[in-house]
C-alpha positions in Angstrom: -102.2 -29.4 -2.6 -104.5 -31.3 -5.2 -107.4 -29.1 -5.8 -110.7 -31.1 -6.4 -112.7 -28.3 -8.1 -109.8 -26.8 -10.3 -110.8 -25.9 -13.6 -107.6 -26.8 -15.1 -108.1 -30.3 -13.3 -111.6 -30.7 -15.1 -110.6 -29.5 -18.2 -107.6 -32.1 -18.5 -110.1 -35.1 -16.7 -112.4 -34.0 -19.6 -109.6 -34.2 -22.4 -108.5 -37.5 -21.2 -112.5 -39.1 -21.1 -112.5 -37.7 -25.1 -108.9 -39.2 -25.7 -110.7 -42.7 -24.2 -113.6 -42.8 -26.2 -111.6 -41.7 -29.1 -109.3 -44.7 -29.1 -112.3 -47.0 -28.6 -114.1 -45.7 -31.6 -111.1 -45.6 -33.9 -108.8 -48.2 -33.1 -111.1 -51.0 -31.9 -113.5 -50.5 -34.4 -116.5 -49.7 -32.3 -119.8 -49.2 -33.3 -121.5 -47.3 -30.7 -120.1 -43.9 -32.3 -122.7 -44.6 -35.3 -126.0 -44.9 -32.9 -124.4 -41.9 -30.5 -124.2 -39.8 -33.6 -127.6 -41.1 -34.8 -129.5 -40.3 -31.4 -128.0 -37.2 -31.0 -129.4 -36.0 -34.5 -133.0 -37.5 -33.7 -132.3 -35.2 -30.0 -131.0 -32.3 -31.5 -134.0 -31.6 -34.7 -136.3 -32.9 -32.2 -135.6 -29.8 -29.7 -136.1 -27.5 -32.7 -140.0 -28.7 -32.4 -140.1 -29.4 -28.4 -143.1 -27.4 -28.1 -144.9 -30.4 -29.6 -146.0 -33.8 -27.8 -144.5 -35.8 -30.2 -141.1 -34.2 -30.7 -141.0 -34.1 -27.0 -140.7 -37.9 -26.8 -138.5 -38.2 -29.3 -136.0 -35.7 -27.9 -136.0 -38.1 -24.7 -135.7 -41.3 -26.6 -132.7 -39.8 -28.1 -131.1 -38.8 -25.1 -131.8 -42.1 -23.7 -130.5 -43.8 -26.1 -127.3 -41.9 -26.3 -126.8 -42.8 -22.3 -127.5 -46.3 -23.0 -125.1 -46.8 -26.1 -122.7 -44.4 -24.0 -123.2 -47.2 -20.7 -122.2 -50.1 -23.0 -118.6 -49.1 -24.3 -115.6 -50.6 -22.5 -113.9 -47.5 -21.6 -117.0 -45.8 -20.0 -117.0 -48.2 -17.7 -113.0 -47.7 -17.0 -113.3 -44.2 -16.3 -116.5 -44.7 -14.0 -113.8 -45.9 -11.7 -112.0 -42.2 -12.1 -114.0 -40.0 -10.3 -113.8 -42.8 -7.0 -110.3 -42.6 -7.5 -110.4 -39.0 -7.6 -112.6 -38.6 -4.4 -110.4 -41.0 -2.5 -107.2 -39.4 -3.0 -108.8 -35.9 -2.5 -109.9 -37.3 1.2 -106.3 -39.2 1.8 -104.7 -36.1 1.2 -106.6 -33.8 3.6 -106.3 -36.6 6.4 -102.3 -37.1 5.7 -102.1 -33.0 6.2 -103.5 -33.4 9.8 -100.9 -36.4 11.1 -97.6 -36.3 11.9 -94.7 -37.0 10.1 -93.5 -41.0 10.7 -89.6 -41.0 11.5 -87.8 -42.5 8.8 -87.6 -46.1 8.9 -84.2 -48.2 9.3 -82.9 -51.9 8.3 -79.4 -51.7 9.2 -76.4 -50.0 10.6 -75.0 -48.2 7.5 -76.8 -44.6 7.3 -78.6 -43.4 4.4 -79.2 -39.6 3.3 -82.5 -38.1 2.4 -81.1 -36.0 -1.1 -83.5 -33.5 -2.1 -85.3 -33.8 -5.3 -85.9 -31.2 -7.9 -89.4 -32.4 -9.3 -92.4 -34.2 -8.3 -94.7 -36.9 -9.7 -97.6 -34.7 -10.6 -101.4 -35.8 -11.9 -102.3 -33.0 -13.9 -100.6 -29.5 -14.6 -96.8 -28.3 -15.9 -93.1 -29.3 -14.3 -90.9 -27.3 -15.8 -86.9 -28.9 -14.4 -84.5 -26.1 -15.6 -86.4 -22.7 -15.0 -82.7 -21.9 -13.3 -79.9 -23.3 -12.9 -79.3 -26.3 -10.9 -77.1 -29.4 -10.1 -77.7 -32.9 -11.9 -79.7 -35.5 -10.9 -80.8 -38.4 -12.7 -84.3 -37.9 -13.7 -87.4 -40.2 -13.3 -90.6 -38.5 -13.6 -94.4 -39.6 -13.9 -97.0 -37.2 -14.5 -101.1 -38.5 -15.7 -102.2 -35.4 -17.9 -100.1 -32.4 -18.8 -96.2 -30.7 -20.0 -93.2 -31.4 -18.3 -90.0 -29.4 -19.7 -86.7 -30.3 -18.8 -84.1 -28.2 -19.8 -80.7 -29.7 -19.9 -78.4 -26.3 -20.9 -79.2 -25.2 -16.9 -76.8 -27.8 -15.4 -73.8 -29.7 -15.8 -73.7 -33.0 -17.1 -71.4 -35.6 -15.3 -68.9 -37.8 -17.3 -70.5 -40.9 -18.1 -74.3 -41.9 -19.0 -77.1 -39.9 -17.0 -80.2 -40.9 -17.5 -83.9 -39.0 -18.0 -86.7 -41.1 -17.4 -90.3 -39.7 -18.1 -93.4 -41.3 -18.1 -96.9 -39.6 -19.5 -100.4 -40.5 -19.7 -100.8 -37.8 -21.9 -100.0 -34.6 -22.7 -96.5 -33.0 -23.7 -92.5 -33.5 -23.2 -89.9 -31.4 -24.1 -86.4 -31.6 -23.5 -83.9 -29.0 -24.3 -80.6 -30.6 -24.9 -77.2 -28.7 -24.9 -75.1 -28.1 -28.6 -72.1 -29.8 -27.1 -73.9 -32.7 -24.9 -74.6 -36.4 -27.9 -78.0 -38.3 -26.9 -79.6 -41.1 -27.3 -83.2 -41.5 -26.3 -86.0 -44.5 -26.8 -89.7 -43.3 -27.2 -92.6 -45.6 -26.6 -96.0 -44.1 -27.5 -99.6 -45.2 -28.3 -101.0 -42.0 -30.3 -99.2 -39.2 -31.3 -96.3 -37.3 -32.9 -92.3 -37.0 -32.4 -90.3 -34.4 -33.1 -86.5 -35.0 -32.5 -84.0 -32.9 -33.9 -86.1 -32.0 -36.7 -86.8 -35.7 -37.3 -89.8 -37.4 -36.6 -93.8 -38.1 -37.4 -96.8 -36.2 -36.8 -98.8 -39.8 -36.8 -97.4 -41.8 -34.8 -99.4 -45.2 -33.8 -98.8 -48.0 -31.5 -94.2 -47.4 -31.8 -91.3 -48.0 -30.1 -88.6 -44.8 -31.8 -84.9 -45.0 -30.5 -82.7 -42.2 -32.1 -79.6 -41.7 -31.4 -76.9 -39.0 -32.3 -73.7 -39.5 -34.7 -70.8 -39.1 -31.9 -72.6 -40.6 -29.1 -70.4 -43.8 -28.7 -67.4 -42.0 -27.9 -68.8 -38.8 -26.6 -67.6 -37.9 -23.4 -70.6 -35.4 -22.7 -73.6 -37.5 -23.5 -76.9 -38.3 -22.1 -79.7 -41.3 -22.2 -83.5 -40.5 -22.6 -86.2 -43.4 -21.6 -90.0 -41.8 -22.4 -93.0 -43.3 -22.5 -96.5 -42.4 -23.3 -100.4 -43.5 -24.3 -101.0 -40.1 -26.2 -99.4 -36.9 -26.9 -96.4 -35.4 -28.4 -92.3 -35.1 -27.8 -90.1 -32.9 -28.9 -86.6 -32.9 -28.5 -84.4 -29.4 -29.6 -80.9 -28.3 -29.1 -81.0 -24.9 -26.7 
């Protein structure tokens, strides 16, 4: 179950607020990182002197100013939603735990199967899909902050085009892809770096990347990767 108070949970929440702010101040040219910096100098000389009336008041002013200047950026105000968000889906989840299970719902005659799947959409933490060996299924993943691995050398591809689809907030994706198996995959990012088969960018900004192998054309073996992502890093490796 999602755990509220876990300290990986915080510490990835409190990655992504700094990723936030970060894009304000760089990209959009904000100046509220100038008068943040500038109270939090007049707060942090004026604690070295807090015995004294004077530096006192200044060490507040600065703190007050850096929780007003804070209060006026865009994205602060995003992410107050967050912790709502947070709270609501923590209290969803413990009520859902406590009803039963609805029966499946039917709009015709022709019967369906319920297929197991091998991952989960996650919001924080690691998916690793290949730890053993398993059968294919086309992949479409989401996950908000954190790694997901999939290792393509612990199945069998089928003949034709299967397809990986993985979608990141950010965080990391890595994809281990067979010596014998072509590719072709399409990156979308925001912020952050590639890494493909030894090709790629470190500084990547605001990018659409499709690479795609030599033989993949007329390779029977071959497989299509979709990813997106707002910051973080792929890397793509033969295994």
């Amino acid at each position: 179950m999602f755990n509220l108070f876990d300290k990986k949970t915080i510490q990835y929440l409190a990655l992504a607020i700094l990723v936030v702010f970060l894009i304000e101040f760089i990209f959009l040219k904000s100046n509220h990182v100038i008068w943040i910096i500038i109270c939090g100098v007049v707060s942090y000389f004026s604690w070295q002197y807090y015995y004294r009336q004077e530096y006192r008041i200044l060490f507040w002013l600065g703190i007050a100013g850096m929780g007003m200047t804070l209060l006026n950026t865009m994205f602060f105000r995003v992410l107050l939603v967050f912790p709502i968000l947070w709270l609501a889906f923590y209290i969803y989840q413990n009520i859902s735990e406590n009803k039963k299970e609805p029966d499946p719902i039917q709009f015709g005659e022709e019967p369906l199967e319920d297929k197991e799947v091998l991952y989960s959409n996650q919001w924080f933490g690691k998916q690793n899909i290949g730890e053993k060996p398993y059968h294919w299924q086309d992949i479409n993943s989401q996950t908000l902050f954190g790694e997901t691995i999939i290792d393509l050398t612990q199945t069998v591809l089928p003949k034709g085009e299967p397809i990986v689809l993985v979608r990141h907030l950010a965080g990391t994706i890595k994809i281990i892809v067979p010596y014998d198996v072509e590719m072709s995959i399409h990156h979308s990012v925001f912020i952050g770096s590639v890494d493909i088969f030894g090709y790629g960018d470190d500084q990547v900004t605001n990018r659409v990347i499709h690479y795609q192998t030599e033989n993949y054309q007329k390779a029977n073996q071959r497989v299509k990767v979709y990813t997106t992502m707002l910051a973080g890093k792929i890397e793509v490796s033969r295994g």
